[in-house]
Residue frames as qw, qx, qy, qz and C-alpha x, y, z in Angstrom:
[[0.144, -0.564, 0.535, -0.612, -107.88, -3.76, -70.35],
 [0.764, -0.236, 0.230, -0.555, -110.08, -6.53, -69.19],
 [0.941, 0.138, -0.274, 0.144, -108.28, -9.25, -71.16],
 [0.482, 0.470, -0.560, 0.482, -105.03, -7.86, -69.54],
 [0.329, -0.578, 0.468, -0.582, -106.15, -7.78, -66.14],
 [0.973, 0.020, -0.059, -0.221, -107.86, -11.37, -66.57],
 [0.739, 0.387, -0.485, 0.264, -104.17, -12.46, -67.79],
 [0.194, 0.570, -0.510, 0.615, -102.43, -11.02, -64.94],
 [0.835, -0.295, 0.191, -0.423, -104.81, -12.55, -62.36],
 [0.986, 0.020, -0.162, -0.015, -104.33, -16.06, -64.05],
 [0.685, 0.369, -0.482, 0.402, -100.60, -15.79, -63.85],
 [0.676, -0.441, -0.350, 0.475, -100.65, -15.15, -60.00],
 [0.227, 0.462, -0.030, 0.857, -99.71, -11.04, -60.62],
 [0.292, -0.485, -0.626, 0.536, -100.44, -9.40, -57.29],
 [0.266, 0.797, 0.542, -0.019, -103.27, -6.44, -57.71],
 [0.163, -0.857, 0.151, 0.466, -101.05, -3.68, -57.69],
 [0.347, -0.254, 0.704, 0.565, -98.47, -5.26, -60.12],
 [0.183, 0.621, 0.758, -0.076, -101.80, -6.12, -61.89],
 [0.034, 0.899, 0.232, -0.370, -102.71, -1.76, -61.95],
 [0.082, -0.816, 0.267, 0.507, -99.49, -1.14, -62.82],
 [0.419, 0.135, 0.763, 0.473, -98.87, -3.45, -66.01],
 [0.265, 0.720, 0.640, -0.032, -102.44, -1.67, -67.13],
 [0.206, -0.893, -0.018, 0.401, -101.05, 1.50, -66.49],
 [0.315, -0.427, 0.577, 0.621, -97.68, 1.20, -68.47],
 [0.412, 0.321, 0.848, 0.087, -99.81, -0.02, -71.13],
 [0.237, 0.882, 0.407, 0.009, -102.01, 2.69, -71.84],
 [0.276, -0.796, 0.247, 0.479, -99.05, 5.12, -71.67],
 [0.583, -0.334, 0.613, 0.415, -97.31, 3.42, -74.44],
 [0.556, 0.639, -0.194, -0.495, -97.57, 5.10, -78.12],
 [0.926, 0.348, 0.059, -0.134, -97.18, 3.19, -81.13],
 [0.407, 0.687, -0.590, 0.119, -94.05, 5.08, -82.30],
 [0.560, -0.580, 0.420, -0.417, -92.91, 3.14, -78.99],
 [0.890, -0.047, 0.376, -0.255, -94.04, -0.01, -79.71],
 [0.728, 0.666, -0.153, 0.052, -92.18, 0.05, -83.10],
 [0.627, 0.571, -0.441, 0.292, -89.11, 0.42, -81.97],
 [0.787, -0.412, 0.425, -0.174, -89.44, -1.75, -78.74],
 [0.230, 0.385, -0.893, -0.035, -86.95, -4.64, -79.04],
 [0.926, -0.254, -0.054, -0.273, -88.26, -8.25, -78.91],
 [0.019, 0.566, -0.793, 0.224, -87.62, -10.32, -76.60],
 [0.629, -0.240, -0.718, -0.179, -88.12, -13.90, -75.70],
 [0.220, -0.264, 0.628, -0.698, -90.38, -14.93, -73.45],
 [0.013, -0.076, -0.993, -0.094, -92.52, -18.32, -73.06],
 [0.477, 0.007, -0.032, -0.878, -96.13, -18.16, -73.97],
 [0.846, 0.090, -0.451, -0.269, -99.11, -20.74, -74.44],
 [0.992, -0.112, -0.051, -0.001, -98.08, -24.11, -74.01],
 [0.589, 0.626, -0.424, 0.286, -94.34, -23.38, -74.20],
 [0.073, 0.435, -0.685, 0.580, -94.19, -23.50, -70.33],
 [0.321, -0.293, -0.822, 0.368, -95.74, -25.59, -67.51],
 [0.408, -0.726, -0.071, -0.549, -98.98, -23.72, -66.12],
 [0.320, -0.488, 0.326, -0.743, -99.33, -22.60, -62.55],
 [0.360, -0.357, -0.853, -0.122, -100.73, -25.71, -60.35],
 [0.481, -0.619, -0.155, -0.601, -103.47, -24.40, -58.39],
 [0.807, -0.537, -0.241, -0.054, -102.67, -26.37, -55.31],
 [0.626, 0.374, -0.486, 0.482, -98.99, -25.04, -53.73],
 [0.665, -0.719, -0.197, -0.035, -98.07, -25.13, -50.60],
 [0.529, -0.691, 0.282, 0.404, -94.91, -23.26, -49.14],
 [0.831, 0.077, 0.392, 0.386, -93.27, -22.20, -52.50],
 [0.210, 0.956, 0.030, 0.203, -93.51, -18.65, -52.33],
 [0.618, -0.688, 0.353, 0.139, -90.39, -19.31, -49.60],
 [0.817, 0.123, 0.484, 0.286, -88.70, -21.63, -52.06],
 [0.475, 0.627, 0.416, 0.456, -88.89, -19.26, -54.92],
 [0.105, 0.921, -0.278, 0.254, -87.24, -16.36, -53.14],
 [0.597, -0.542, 0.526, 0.271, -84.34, -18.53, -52.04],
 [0.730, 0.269, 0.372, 0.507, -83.64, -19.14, -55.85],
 [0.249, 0.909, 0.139, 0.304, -84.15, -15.48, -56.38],
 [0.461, -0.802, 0.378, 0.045, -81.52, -14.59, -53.47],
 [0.715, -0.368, 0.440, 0.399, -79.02, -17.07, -54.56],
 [0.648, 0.421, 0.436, 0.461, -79.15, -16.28, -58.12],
 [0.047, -0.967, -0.032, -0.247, -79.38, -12.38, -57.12],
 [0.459, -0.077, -0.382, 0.799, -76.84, -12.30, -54.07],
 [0.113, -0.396, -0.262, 0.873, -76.79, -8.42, -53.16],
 [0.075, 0.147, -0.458, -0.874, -77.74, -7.27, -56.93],
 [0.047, 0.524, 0.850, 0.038, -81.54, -8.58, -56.86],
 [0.123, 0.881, 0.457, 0.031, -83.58, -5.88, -58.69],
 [0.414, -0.636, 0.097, 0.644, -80.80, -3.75, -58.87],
 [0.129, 0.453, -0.264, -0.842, -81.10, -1.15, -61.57],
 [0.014, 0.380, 0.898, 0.223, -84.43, -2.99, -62.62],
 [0.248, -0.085, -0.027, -0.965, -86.54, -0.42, -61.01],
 [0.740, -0.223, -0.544, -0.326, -88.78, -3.65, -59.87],
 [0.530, -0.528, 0.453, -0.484, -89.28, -4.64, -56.02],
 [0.475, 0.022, -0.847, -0.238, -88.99, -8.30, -55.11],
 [0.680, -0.403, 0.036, -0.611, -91.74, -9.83, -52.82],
 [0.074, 0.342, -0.904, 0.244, -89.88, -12.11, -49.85],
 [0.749, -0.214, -0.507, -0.370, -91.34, -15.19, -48.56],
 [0.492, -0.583, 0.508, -0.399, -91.23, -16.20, -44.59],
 [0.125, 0.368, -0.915, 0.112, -89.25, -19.74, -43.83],
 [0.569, -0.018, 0.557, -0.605, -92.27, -20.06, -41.61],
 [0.764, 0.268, -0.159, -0.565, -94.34, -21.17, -44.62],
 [0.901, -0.136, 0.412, 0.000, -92.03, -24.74, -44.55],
 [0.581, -0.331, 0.652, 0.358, -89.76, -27.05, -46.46],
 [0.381, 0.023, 0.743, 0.550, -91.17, -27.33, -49.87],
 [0.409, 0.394, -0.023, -0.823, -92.93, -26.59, -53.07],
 [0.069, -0.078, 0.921, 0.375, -94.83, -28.09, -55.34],
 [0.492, -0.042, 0.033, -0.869, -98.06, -28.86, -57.00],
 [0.835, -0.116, 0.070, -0.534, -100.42, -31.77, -57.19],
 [0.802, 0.293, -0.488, 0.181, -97.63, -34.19, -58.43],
 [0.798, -0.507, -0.300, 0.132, -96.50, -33.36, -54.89],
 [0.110, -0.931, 0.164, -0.307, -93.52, -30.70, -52.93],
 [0.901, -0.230, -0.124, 0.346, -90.17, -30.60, -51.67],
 [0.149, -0.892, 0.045, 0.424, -87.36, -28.49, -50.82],
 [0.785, 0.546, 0.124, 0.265, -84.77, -27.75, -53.67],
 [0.706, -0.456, 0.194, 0.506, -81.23, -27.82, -54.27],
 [0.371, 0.923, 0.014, 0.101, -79.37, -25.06, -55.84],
 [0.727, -0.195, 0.105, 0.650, -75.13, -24.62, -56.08],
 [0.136, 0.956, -0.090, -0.243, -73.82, -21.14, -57.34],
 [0.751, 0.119, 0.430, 0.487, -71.49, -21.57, -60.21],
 [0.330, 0.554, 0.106, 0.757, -69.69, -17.93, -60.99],
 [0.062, -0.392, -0.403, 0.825, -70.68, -14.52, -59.52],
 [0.331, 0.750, 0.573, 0.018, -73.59, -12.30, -59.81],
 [0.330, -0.448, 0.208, 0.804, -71.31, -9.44, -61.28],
 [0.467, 0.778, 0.078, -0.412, -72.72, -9.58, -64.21],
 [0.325, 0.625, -0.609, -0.365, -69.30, -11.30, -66.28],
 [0.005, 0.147, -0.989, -0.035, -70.27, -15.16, -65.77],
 [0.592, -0.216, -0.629, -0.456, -73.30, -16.75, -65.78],
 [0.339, -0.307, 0.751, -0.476, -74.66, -17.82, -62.48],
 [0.546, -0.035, -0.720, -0.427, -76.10, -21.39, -62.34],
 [0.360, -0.288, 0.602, -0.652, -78.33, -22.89, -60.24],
 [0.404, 0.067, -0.828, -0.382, -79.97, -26.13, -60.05],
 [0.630, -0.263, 0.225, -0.695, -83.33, -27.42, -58.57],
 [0.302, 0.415, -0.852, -0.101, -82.66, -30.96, -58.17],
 [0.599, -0.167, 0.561, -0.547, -84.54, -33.87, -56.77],
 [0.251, 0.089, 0.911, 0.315, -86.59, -37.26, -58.07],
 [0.176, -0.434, -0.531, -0.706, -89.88, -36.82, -60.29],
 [0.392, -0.598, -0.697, -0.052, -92.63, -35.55, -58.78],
 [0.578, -0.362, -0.409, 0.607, -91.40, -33.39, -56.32],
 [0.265, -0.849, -0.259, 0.376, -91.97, -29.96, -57.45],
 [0.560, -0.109, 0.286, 0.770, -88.69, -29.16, -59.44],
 [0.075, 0.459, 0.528, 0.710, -90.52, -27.42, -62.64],
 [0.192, -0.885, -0.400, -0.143, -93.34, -25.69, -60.42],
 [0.448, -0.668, -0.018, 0.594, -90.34, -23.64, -58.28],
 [0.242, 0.061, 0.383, 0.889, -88.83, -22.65, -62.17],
 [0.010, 0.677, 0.672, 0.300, -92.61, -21.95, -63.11],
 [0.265, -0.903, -0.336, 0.031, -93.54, -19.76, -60.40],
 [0.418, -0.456, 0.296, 0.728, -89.65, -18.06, -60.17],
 [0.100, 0.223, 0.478, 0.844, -90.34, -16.90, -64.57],
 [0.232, -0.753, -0.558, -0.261, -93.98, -15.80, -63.18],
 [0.373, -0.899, -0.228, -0.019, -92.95, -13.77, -60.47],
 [0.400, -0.697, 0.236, 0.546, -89.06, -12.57, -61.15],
 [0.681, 0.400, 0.490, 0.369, -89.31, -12.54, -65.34],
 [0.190, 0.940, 0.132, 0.250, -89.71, -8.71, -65.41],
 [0.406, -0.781, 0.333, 0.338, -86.35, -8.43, -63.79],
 [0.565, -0.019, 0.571, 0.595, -84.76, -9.97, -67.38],
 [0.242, 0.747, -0.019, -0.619, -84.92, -7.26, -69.46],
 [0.127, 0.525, -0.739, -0.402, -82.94, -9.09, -72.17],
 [0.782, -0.064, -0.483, -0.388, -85.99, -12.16, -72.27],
 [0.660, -0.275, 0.482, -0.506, -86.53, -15.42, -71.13],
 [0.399, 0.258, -0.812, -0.339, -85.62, -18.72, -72.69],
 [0.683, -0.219, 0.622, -0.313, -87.45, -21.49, -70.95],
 [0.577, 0.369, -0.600, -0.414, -86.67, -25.00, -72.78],
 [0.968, -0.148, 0.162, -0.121, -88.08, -28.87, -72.58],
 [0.189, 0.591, -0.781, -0.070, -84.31, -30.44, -71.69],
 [0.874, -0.175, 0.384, -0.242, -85.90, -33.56, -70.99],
 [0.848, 0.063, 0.353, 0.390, -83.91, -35.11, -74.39],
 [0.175, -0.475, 0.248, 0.826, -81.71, -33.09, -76.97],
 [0.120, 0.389, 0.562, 0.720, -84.10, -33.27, -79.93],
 [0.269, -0.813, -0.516, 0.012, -86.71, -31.62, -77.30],
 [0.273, -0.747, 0.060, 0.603, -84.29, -28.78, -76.27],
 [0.182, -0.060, 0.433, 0.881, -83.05, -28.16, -80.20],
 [0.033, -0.521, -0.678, -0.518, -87.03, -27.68, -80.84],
 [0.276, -0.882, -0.349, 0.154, -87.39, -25.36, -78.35],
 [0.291, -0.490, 0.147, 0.809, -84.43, -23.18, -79.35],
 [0.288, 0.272, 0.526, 0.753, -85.93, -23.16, -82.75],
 [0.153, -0.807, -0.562, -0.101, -89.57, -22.06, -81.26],
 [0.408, -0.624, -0.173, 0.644, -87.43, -19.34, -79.39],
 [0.441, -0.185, 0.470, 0.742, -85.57, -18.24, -82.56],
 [0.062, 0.348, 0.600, 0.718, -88.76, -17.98, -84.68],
 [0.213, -0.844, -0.493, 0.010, -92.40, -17.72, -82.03],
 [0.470, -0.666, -0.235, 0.529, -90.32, -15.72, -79.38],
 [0.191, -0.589, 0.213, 0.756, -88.04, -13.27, -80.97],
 [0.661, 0.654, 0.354, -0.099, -89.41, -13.92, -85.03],
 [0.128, -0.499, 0.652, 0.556, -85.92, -14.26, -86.83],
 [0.657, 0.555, -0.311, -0.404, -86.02, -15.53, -90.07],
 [0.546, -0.332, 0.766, 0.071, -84.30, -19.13, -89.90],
 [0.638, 0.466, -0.388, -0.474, -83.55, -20.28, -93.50],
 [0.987, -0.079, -0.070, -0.123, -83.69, -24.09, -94.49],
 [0.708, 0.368, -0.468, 0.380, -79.81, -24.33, -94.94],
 [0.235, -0.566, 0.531, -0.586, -79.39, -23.26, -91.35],
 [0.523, -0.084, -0.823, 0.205, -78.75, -26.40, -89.01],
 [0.531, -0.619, -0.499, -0.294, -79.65, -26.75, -85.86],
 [0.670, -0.261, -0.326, 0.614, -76.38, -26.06, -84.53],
 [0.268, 0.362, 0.211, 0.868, -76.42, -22.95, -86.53],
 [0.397, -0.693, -0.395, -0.455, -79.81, -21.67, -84.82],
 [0.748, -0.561, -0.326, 0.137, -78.90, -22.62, -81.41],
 [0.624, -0.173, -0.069, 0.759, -75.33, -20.66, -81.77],
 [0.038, 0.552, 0.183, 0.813, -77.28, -17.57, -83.04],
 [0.659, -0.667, -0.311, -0.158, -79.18, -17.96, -79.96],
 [0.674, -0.542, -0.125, 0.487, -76.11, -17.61, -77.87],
 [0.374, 0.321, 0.127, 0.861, -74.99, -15.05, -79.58],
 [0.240, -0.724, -0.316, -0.564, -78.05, -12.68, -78.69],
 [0.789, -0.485, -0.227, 0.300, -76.94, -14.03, -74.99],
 [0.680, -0.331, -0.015, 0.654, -73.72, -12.84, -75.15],
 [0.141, 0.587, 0.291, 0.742, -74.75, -9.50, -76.55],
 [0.315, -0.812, -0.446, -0.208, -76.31, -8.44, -73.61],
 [0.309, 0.257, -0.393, 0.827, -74.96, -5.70, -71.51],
 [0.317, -0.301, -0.727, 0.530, -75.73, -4.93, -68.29],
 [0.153, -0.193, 0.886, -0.392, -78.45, -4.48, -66.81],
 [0.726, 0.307, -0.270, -0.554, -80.16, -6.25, -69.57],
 [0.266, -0.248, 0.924, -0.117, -79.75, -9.76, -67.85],
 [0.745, 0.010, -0.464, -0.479, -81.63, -13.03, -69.50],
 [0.582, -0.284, 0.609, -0.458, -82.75, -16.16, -68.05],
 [0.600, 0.195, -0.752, -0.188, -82.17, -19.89, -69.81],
 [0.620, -0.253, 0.595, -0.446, -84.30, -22.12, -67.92],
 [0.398, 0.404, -0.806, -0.169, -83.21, -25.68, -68.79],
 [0.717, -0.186, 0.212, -0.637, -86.55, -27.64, -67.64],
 [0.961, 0.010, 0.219, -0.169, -85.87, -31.76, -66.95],
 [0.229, 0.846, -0.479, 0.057, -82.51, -31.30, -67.61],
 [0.968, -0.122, 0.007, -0.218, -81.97, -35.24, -66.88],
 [0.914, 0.067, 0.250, 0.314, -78.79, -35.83, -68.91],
 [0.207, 0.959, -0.099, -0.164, -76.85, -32.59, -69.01],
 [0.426, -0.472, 0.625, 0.454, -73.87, -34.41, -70.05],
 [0.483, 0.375, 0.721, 0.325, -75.72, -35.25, -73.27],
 [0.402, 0.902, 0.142, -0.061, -76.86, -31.26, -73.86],
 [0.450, -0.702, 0.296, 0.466, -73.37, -30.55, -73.14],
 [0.274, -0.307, 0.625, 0.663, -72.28, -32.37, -75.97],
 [0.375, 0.538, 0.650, 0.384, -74.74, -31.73, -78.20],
 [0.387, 0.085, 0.000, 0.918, -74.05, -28.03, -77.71],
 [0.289, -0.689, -0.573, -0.337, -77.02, -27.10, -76.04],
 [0.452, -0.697, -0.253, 0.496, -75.29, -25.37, -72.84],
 [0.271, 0.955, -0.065, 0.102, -74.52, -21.86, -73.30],
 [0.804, 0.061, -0.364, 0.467, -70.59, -21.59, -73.24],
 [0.215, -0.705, -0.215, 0.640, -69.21, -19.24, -70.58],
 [0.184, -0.044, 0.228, 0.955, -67.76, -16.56, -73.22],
 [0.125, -0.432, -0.668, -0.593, -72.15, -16.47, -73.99],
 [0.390, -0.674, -0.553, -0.294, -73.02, -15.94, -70.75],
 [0.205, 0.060, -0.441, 0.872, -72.59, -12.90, -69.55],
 [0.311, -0.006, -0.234, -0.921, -74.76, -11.19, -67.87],
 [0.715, -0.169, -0.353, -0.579, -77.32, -14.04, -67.39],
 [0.368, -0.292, 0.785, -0.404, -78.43, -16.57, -65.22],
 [0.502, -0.001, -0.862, -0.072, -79.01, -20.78, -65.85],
 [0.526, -0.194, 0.577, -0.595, -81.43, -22.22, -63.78],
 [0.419, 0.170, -0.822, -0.346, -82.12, -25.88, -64.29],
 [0.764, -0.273, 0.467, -0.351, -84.28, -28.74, -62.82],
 [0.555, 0.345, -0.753, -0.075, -83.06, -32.08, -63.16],
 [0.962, -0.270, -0.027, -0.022, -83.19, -36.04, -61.38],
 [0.735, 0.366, -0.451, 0.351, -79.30, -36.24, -62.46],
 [0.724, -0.595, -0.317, 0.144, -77.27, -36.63, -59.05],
 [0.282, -0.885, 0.118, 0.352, -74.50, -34.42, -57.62],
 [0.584, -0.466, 0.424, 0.511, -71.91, -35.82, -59.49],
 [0.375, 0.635, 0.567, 0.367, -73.64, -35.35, -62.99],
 [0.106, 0.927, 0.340, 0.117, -74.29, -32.12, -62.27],
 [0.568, -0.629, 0.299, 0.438, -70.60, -31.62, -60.96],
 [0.590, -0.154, 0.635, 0.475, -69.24, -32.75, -63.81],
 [0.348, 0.442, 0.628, 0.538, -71.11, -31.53, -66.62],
 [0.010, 0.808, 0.336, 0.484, -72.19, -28.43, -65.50],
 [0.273, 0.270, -0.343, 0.857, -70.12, -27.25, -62.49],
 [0.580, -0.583, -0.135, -0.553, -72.87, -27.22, -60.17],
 [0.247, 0.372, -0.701, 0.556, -70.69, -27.36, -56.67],
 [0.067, 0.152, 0.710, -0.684, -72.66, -29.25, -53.41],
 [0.355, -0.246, -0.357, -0.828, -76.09, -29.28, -54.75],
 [0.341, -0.114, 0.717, -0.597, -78.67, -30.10, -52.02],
 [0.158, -0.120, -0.934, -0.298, -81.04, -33.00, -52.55],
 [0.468, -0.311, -0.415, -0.716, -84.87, -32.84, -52.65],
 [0.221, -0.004, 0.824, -0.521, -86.95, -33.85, -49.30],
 [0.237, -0.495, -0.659, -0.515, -90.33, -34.56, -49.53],
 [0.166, -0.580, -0.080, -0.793, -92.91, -32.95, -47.40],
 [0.057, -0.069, 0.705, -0.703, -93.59, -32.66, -43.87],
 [0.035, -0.293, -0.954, -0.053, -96.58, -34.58, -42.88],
 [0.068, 0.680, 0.349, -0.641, -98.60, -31.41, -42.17],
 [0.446, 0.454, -0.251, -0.729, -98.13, -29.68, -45.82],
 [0.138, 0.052, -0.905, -0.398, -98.65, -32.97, -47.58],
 [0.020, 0.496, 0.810, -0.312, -101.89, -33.29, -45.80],
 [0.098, 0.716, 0.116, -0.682, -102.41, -29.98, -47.07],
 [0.146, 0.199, -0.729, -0.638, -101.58, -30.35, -50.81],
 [0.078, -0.064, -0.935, -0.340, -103.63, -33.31, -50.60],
 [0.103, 0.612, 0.549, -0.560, -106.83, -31.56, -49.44],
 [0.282, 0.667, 0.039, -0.688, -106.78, -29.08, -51.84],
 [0.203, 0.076, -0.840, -0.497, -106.17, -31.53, -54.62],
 [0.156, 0.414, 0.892, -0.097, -109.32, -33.45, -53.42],
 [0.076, 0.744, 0.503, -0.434, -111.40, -30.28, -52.71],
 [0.534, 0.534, 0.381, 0.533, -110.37, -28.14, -55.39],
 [0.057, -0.994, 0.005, -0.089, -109.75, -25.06, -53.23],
 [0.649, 0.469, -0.321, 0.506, -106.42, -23.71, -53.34],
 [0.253, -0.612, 0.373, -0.650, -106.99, -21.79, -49.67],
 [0.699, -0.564, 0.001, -0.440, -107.96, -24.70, -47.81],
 [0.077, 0.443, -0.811, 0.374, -106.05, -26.14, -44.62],
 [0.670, -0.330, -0.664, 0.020, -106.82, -29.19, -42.73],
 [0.658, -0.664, -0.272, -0.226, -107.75, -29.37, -39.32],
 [0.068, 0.473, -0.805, 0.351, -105.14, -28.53, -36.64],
 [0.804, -0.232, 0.340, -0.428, -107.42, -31.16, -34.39],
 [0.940, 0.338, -0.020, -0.049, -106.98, -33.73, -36.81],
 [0.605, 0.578, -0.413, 0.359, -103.17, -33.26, -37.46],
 [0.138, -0.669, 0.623, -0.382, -102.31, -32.81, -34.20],
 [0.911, -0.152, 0.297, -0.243, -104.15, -36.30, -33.25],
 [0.896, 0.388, -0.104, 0.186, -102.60, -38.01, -36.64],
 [0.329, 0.729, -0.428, 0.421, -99.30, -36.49, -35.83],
 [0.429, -0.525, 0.503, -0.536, -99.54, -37.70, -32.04],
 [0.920, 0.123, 0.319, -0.190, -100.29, -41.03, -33.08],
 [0.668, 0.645, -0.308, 0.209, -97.29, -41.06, -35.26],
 [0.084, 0.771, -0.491, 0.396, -95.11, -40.43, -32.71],
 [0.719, -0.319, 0.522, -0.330, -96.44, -42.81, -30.33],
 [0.948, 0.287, -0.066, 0.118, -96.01, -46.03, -33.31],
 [0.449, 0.721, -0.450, 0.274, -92.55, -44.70, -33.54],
 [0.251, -0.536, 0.715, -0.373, -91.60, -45.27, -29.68],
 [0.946, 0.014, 0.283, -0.157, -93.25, -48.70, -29.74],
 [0.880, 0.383, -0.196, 0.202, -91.14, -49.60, -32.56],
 [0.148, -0.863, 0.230, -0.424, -88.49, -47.93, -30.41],
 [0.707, -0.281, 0.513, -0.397, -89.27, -50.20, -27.46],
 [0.965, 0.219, 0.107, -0.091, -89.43, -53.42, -29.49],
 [0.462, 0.708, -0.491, 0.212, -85.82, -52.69, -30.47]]
């Protein structure tokens, strides 16, 4: 009980959620356990940790949940979702730095298309920490797993469908099986699912999705019902237009001069609670404004 509560802590699990994981737990008989289905879901090293330092990305991370939900968020899950207030600002992100993120809807959330969405921006910015904290804090709404894979190149995304195929779900994957072969069993299992046993294929650094495209690494639609694509990527609108139908995607900012001042604080200081001075910002921020009209004036 003590290792599971420890876990749930580390991953950010709020105390209740936290009680009640413990709870389901102890309830659960062997006979139970046997003839649970696995499913996949990233463990270890297979995902990006948490960064300790985020600022305004609980806000972020229910606007992917809402767009990728619509009306149907948590709907016949039997799971609550915890909103986030606008108030909190423009972006997320952790020590590598925060921004807002850009997401297109690509199907409906009916449940017979896939819905895609896409977090989009340049390095640095946050992209991965919004997926991170979105599989930490809306995973228990897939009932049907979690895929999370390194698309940074396509031998890095076929070695993470295999790790799925064998860590995650322990199939049997004989040598004569290719790599297409693995990856199309994998969509199969996808396109098995029936409602309201939704899955999640998170398609991390997703750089060159014309290259997974053809290297058959995107699920095709007939695979994805049921489920929902969520990607981060540098590629630019029209990449993602093209190769993945991702309509109007919005482009990364970077942070207002108030949470960046924040990040960087708690990256120095190592506390994840701590805010800078309003004195201090309001001076630095007043002194900004005033360079600006000079330069202004000099026009």
């Amino acid at each position: 009980e003590r290792a599971l509560r420890d876990e749930g802590i580390a991953a950010g699990l709020a105390p209740a959620a936290v009680d009640a994981m413990i709870a389901a737990f102890k309830g659960v008989t062997l006979s139970t356990l046997r003839a649970a289905e696995r499913v996949p879901y990233p463990h270890g090293d297979a995902m990006p940790s948490r960064p300790p330092t985020l600022v305004g990305v609980e806000a972020r991370v229910a606007e992917v949940a809402a767009r990728l939900w619509g009306d149907d968020i948590g709907e016949g899950e039997g799971e609550s979702i915890e909103g986030a207030s606008e108030a909190e600002g423009g972006a997320a992100g952790g020590a590598g730095g925060a921004g807002t993120h850009t997401m297109a809807r690509h199907g409906v959330s009916t449940g017979r298309v896939a819905v895609t969405q896409a977090v989009a921006g340049m390095g640095g910015v946050g992209k991965t920490t919004v997926a991170v904290v979105y599989v930490l804090t809306h995973g228990g709404l897939y009932r049907r797993g979690v895929l999370w894979v390194d698309a940074s190149s396509v031998d890095r995304a076929i070695a993470a469908y295999r790790r799925i195929a064998v860590v995650e779900l322990g199939w049997e994957v004989e040598e004569s099986e290719s790599d297409g072969d693995v990856v199309r069993r994998l969509f199969a299992y996808l396109r098995e699912a029936a409602a309201p046993q939704r899955w999640l294929l998170v398609l991390d650094n997703a750089d060159d999705p014309a290259a997974l495209e053809a290297a058959g690494l995107i699920p095709p639609d007939d695979a994805c019902r049921n489920g929902h694509l969520l990607l981060t990527s540098r590629a630019g609108d029209d990449v993602l237009a093209s190769a993945l139908h991702v309509a109007a995607p919005l482009r990364l900012s970077t942070l207002p001069l108030r949470q960046a001042a924040t990040v960087l604080l708690r990256v120095a200081t190592g506390e994840a609670a701590a805010e800078v001075d309003e004195g201090v910002m309001a001076e630095r921020e007043g002194a900004t404004h005033a360079a600006d009209d000079d330069d202004d004036d000099d026009e």
